[in-house]
C-alpha positions in Angstrom: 11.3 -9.5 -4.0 9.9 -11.8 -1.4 6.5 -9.7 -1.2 5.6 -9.8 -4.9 6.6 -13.7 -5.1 4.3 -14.4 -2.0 1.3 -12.6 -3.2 1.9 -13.6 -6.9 1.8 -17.4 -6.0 -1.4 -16.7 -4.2 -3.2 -15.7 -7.5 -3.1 -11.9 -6.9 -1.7 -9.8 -10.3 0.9 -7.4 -8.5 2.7 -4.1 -9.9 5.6 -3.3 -8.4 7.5 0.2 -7.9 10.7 1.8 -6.7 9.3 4.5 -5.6 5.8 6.5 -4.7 5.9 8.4 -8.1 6.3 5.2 -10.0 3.5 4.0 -8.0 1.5 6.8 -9.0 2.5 6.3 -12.9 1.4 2.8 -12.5 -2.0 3.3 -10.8 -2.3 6.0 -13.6 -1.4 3.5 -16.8 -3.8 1.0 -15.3 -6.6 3.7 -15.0 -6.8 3.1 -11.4 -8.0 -0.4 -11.7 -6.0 -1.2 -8.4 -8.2 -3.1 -5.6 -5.2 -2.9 -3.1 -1.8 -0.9 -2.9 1.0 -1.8 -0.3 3.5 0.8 0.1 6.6 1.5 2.9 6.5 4.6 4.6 9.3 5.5 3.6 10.2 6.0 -0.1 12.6 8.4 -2.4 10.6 10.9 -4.3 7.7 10.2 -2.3 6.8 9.1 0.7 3.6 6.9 1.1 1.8 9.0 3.1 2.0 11.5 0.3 1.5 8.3 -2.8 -1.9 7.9 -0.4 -3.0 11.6 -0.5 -2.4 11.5 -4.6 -3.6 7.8 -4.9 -7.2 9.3 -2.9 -7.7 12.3 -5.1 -8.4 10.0 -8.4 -9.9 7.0 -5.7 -11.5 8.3 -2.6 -11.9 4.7 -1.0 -8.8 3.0 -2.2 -7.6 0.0 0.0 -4.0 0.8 1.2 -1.3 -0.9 3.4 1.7 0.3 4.8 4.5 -1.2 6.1 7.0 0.0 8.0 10.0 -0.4 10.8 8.1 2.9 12.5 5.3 2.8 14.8 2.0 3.3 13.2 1.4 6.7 15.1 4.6 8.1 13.8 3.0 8.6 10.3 -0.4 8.4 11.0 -0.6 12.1 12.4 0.4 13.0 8.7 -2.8 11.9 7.2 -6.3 13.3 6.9 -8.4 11.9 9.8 -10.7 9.9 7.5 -7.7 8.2 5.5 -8.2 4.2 5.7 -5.3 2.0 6.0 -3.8 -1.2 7.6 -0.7 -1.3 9.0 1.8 -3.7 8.8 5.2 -3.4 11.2 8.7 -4.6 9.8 10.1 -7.5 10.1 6.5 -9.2 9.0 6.3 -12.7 7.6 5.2 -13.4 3.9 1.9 -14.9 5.9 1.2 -12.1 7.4 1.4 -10.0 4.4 -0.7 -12.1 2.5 -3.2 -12.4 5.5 -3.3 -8.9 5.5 -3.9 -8.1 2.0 -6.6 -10.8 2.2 -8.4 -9.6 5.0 -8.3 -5.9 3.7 -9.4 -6.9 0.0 -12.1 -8.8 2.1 -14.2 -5.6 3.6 -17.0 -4.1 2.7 
């Protein structure tokens, strides 16, 4: 995938999934030593709204991106009002993905 390559070759260690519960098994095998996840709305199994709700139950504050081909307020009424995300709409650029990620992993 285009994603993993573009963020790989910038020096960041990605994980990648086919779905929100392999997410979730992932975060889980690496204890939750995750500084960022990007994740598509839409998923089978689980959407990732939902992978965000399980993700915040073991890491209240963890850095999370979506992407998507939706606008952000068709999801974003799904989640708890203090959930923190970025947003990235579909068709992005690797740049922009890696910009993202960067400026997210970035914050205090």
């Amino acid at each position: 995938m285009g994603s993993v390559r573009a963020l790989s070759s910038r020096g960041y260690e990605v994980h990648e999934a086919s779905s929100g519960v392999e997410a979730l098994e992932i975060f889980n095998e690496l204890d939750g030593k995750v500084d960022i996840v990007v994740s598509d709305v839409v998923m089978p199994e689980m959407d990732g709204p939902t992978l965000l709700g399980e993700l915040r139950k073991a890491q209240p504050d963890i850095k999370f991106i979506f992407v998507s081909g939706y606008a952000e307020d068709a999801f974003a009424k799904n989640l708890p009002e203090d959930a923190q995300f970025g947003f990235l709409p579909k068709p992005f650029s690797l740049k922009q993905l890696a910009t993202v990620v960067k400026e997210m992993l970035e914050e205090a």
